[in-house]
C-alpha positions as CSV (number, residue, x, y, z in Angstrom):
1,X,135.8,197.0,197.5
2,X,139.2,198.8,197.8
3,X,142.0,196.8,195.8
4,X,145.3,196.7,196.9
5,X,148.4,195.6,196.1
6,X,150.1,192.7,197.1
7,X,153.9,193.5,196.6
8,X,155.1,190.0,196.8
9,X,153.2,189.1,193.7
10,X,152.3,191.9,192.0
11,X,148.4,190.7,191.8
12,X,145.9,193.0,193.7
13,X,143.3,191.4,195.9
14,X,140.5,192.6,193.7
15,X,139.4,189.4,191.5
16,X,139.1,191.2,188.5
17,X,142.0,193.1,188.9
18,X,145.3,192.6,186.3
19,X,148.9,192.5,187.8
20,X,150.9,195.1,187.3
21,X,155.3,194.7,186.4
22,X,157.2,196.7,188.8
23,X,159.5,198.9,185.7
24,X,162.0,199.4,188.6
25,X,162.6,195.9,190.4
26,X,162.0,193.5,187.7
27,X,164.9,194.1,185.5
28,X,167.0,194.0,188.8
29,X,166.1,190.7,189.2
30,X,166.4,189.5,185.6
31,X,169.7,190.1,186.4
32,X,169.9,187.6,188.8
33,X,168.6,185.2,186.9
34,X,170.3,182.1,184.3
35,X,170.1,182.2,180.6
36,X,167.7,179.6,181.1
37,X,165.7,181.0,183.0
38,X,164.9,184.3,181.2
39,X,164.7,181.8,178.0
40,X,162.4,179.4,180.2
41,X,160.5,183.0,181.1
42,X,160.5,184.2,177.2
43,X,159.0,181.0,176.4
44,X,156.2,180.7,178.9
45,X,154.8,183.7,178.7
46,X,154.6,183.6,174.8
47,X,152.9,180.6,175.1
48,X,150.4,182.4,177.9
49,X,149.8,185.0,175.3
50,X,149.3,182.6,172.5
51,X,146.6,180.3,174.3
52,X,144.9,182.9,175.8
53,X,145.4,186.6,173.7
54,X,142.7,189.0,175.1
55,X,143.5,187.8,178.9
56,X,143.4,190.6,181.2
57,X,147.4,190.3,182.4
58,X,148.3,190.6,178.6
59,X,150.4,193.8,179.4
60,X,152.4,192.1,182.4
61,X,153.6,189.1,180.5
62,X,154.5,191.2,177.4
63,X,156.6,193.6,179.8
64,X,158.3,190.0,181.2
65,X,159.0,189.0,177.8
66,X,160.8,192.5,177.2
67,X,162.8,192.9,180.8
68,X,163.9,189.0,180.1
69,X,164.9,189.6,176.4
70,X,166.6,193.1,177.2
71,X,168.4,191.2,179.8
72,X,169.6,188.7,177.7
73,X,170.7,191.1,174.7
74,X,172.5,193.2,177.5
75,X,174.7,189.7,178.6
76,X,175.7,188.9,174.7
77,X,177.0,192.8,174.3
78,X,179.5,192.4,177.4
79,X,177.0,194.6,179.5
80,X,177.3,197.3,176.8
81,X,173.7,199.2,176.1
82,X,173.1,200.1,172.4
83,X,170.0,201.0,170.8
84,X,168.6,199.0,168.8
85,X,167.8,200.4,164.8
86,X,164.6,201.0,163.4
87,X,165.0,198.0,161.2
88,X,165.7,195.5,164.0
89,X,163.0,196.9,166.1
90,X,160.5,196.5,162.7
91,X,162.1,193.0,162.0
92,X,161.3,191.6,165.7
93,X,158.0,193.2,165.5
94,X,157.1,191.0,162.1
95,X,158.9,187.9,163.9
96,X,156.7,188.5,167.0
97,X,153.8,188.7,165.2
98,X,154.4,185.5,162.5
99,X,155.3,183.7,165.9
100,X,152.4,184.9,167.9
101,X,150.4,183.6,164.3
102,X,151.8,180.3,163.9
103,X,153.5,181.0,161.3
C-alpha cells in the first residue's frame, strides 16, 4: 500500500503511518492564533506526550509545542527575534524534563 498525504491534516492514509508538521505553514498559522490558544496548544500536547511517551506522533506534537512556544516568545519581544543563550536553552531543557517527570 502506497501512503499518501493528506494535506489538510497532515496524517497519511497508511494506518501505521505518523503525521508529519509542515516547518513552513505551521508557524504561519501560530501567528494567527490567541495567546490562548497556543497556551491551550502547549498544554495539550504536553499532556499527549506525558500519557502516552513512545506514541508514534511524538515528533509532531513536540514540533507543536516548539512553533506555539516560539510564537509566543516572538509576541512578548515586540516581534523582535533573539537567540536564545545556552543557559536558557539548558534551563528549559531541565524544566521540560522535571515537567514531563512529574516533578
Amino acid at each position: 500500500m502506497n501512503a499518501t498525504t493528506n494535506n489538510a491534516t497532515g496524517w497519511m492514509d497508511h494506518p501505521n503511518a505518523t503525521k508529519h508538521i509542515d516547518h513552513a505553514a505551521y508557524p504561519r498559522e501560530c501567528r494567527t492564533k490567541s495567546d490562548a490558544e497556543l497556551l491551550y496548544t502547549i498544554a495539550d500536547c504536553q499532556a499527549t506526550l506525558a500519557a502516552w511517551p513512545d506514541q508514534p506522533n511524538h515528533g509532531y506534537y513536540a514540533d507543536e509545542i516548539n512553533y506555539c512556544a516560539d510564537e509566543l516568545n516572538r509576541r512578548r519581544r515586540g516581534g523582535k527575534r533573539r537567540r536564545p543563550t545556552t543557559d536558557e536553552i539548558a534551563a528549559a531543557a531541565v524544566k521540560c524534563a522535571l515537567d514531563l517527570a512529574g516533578e
